[in-house]
VOKE-610295 format. One record per residue: x, y negated, z of N, C-alpha, C in turn; residue number from 1; residue in one letter. Coordinates in steps of 0.05 Angstrom, whole numbers, plus 5000, padded with zeros to 4 digits. Each point is the difference from the previous one (the first is absolute). Layout:
BEGIN
PT,n_east,n_north,n_up,ca_east,ca_north,ca_up,c_east,c_north,c_up,n,res
PT,X,Y,Z,X,Y,Z,X,Y,Z,NUM,a $
...
END
This chain:
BEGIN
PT,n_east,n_north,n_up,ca_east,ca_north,ca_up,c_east,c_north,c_up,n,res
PT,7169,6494,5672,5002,5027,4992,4978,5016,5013,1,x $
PT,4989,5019,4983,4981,5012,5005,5008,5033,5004,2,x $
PT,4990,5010,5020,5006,5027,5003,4974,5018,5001,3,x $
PT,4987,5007,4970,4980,5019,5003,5004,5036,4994,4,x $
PT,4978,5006,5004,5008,5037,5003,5012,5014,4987,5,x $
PT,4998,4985,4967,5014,5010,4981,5033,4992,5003,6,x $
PT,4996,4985,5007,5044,4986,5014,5009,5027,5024,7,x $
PT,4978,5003,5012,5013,5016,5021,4999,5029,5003,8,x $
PT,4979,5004,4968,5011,5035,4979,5027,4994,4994,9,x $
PT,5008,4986,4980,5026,4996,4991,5014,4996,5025,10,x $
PT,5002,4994,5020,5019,4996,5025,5013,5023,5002,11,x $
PT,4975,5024,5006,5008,5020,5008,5007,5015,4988,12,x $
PT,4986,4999,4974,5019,5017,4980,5018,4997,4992,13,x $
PT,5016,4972,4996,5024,4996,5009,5031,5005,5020,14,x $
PT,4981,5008,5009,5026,4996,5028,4987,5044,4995,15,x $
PT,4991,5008,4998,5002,5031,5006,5016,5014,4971,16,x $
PT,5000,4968,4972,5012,5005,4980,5034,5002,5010,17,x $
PT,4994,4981,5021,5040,4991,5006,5014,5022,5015,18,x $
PT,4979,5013,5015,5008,5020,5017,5004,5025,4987,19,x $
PT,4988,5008,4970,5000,5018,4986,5027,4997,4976,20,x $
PT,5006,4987,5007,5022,4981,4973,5026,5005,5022,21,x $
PT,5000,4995,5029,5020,5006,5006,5005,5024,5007,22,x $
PT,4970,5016,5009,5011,5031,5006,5012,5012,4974,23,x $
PT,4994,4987,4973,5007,5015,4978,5034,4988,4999,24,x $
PT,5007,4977,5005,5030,4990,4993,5016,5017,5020,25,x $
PT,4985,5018,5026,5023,5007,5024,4997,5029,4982,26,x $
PT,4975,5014,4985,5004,5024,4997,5025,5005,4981,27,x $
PT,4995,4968,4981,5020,4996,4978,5034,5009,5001,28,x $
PT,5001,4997,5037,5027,4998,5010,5006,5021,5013,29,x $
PT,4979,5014,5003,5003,5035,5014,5003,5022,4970,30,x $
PT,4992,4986,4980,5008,5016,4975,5026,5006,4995,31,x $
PT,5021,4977,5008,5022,4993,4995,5019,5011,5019,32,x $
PT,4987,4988,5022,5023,5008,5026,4992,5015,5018,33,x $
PT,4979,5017,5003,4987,5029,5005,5019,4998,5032,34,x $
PT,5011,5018,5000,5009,4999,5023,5006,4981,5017,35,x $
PT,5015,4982,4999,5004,4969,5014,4970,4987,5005,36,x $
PT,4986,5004,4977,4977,4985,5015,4981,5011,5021,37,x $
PT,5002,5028,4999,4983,5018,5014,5014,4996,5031,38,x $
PT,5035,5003,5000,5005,4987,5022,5000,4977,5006,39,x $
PT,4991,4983,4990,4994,4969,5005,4976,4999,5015,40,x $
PT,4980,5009,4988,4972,4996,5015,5003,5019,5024,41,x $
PT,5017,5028,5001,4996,5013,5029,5012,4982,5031,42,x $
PT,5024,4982,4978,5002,4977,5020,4987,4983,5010,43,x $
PT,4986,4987,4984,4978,4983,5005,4979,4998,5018,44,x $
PT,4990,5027,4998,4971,5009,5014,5012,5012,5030,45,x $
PT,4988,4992,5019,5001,5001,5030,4979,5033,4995,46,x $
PT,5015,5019,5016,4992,5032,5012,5010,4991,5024,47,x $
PT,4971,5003,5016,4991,4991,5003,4989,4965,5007,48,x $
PT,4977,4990,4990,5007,4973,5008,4994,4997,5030,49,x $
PT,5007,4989,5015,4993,4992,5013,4991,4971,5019,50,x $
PT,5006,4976,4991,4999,4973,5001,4980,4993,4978,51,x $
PT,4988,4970,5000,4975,4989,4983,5026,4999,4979,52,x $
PT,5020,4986,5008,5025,4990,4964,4996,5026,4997,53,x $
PT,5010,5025,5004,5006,5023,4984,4980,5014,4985,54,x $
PT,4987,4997,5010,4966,5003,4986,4992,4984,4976,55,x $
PT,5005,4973,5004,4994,4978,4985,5022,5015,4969,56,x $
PT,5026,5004,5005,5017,5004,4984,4991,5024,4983,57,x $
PT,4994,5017,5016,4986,5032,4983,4985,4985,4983,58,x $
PT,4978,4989,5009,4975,4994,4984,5008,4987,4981,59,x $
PT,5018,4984,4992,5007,4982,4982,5016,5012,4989,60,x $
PT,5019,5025,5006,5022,5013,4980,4973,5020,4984,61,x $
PT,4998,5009,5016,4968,5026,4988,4989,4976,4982,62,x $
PT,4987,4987,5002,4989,4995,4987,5005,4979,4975,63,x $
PT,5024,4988,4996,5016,4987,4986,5014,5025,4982,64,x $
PT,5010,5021,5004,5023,5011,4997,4993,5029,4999,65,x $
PT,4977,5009,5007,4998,5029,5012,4999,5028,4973,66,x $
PT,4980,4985,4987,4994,5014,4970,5022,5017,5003,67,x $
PT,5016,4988,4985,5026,5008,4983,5004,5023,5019,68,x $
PT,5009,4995,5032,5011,5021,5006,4977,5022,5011,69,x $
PT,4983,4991,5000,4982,5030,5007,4991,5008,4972,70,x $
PT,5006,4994,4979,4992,5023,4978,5030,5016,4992,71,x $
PT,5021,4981,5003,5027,5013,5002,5007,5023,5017,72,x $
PT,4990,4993,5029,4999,5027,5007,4979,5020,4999,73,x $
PT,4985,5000,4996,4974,5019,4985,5007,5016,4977,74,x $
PT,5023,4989,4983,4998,5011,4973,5039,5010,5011,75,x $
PT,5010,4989,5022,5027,5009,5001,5006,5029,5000,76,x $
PT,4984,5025,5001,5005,5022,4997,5003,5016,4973,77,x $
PT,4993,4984,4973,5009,5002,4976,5025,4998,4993,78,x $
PT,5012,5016,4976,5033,4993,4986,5006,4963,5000,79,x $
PT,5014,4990,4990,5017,4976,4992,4984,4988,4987,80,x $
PT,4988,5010,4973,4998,4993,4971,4969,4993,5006,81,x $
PT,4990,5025,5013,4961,5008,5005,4993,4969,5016,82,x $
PT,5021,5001,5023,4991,4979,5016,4995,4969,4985,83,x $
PT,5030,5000,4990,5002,4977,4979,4966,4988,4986,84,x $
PT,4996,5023,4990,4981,5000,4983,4976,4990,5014,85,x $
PT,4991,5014,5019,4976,5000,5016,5003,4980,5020,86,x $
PT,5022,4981,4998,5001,4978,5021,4996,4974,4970,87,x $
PT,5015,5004,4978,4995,4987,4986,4969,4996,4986,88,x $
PT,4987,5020,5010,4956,4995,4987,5000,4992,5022,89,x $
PT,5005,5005,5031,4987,4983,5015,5004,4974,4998,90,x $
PT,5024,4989,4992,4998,4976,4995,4988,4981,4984,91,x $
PT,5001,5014,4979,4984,4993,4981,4968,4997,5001,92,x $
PT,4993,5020,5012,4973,4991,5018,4999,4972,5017,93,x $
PT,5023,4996,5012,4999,4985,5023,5005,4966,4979,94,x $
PT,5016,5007,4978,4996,4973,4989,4973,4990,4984,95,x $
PT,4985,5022,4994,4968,4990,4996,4988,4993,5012,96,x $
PT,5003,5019,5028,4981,4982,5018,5009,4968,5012,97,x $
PT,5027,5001,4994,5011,4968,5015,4986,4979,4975,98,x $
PT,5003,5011,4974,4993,4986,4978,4970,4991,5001,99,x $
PT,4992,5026,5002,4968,4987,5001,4993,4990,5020,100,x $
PT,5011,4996,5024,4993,4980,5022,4992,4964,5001,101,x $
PT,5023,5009,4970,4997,4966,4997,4978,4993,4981,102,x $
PT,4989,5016,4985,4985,4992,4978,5002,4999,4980,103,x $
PT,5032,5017,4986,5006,5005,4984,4987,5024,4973,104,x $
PT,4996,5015,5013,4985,5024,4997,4973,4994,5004,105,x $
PT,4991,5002,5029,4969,5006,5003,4999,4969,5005,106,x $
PT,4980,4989,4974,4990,4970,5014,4982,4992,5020,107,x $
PT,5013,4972,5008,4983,4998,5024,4977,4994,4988,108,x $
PT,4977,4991,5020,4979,4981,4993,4996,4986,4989,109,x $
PT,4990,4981,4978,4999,4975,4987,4993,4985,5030,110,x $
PT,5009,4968,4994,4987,4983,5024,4986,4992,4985,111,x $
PT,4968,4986,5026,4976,4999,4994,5000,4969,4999,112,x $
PT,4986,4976,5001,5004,4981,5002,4988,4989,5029,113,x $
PT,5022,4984,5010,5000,4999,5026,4982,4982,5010,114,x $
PT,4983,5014,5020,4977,4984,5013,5006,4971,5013,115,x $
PT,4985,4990,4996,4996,4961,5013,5002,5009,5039,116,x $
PT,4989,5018,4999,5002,5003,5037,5018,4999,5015,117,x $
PT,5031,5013,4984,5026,5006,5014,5006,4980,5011,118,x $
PT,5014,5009,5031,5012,4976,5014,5027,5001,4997,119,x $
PT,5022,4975,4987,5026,5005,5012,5017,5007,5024,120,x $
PT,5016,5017,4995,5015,5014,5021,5004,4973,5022,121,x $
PT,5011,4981,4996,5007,4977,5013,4986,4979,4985,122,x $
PT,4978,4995,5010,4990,4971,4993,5008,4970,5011,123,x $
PT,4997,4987,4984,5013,4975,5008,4983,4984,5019,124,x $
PT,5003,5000,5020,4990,4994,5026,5007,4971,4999,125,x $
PT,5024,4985,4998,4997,4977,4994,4986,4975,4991,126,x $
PT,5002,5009,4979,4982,4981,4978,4969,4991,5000,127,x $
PT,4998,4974,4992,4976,4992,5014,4979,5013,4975,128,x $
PT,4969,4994,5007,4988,5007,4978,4994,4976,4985,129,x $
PT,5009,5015,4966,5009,4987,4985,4969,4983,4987,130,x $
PT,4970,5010,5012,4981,4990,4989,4993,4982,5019,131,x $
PT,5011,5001,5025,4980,4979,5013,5020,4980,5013,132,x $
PT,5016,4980,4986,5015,4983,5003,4995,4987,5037,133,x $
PT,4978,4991,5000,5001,4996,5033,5010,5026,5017,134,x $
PT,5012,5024,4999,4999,5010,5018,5037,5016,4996,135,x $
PT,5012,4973,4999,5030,5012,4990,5010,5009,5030,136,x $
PT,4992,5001,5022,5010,5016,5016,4984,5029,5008,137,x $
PT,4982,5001,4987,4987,5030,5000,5019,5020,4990,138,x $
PT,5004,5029,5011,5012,5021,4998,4986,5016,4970,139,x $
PT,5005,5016,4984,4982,5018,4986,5013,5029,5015,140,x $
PT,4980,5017,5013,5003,5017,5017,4993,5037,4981,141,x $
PT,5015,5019,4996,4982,5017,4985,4974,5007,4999,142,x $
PT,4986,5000,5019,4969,5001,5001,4990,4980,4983,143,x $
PT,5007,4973,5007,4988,4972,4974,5008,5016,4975,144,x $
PT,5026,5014,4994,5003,5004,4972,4977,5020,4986,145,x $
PT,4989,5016,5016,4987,5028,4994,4971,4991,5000,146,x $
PT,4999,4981,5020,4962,4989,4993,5007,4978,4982,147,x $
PT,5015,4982,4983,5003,4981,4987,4992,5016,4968,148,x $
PT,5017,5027,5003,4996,5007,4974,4976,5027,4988,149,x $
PT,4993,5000,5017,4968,5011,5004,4978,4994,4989,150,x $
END
């Protein structure tokens, strides 16, 4: 398996797709249960943290989870209906951007065709080389692979 630059665009656009996909499924649940969830996360989050766990936990509720409730409360000083409304476009925003993370929307890159140079992540260190029969206890080392195919 080969891991080149274009694998590790899609990596990351990936995983900031997953993170946008779930802030949108928790906003999904603050639409619903408004209150309960707003006290859910005031539970959650350490005022003050003080310990590395409690810290660690902020950063991962914030940032897993946080959307939803900091635009909920931003827009909480509107009627019932207003809020509804204006929590429902933010969402809606929030599922384009999770959508197009993946490549649904905005395409990625075409891949290019992959150069002869690349070294495998784990090369087979084992195996003897397969051209020079006298030398079945020789190693093939990544450096041999990179001047071999040169």
């Amino acid at each position: 398996m080969f891991l080149t630059p274009d694998d590790i665009g899609e990596l990351i656009l990936l995983a900031v797709a997953a993170v946008l996909a779930t802030q949108f499924a928790y906003g999904c649940t603050f639409l619903l249960l408004e209150r309960t969830m707003l006290d859910f996360y005031d539970l959650s989050i350490y005022r003050p943290a003080t310990t590395v766990f409690q810290k660690i936990q902020n950063i991962f509720q914030k940032g897993l989870l946080g959307s939803g409730y900091y635009i909920y409360t931003k827009i909480g000083k509107y009627n019932w209906f207003v809020r509804k409304i204006l929590f429902l476009l933010a969402l809606s925003v929030q599922r384009i951007l999770s959508i197009g993370g993946t490549g649904t929307v905005l395409p990625l890159p075409t891949h290019k065709k992959r150069s002869k140079r690349t070294v495998p992540l784990l090369p087979n260190l084992i195996s003897p080389d397969a051209s020079n029969p006298q030398s079945s206890s020789s190693q093939t080392l990544p450096h041999d692979l990179i001047s071999e195919e040169q």
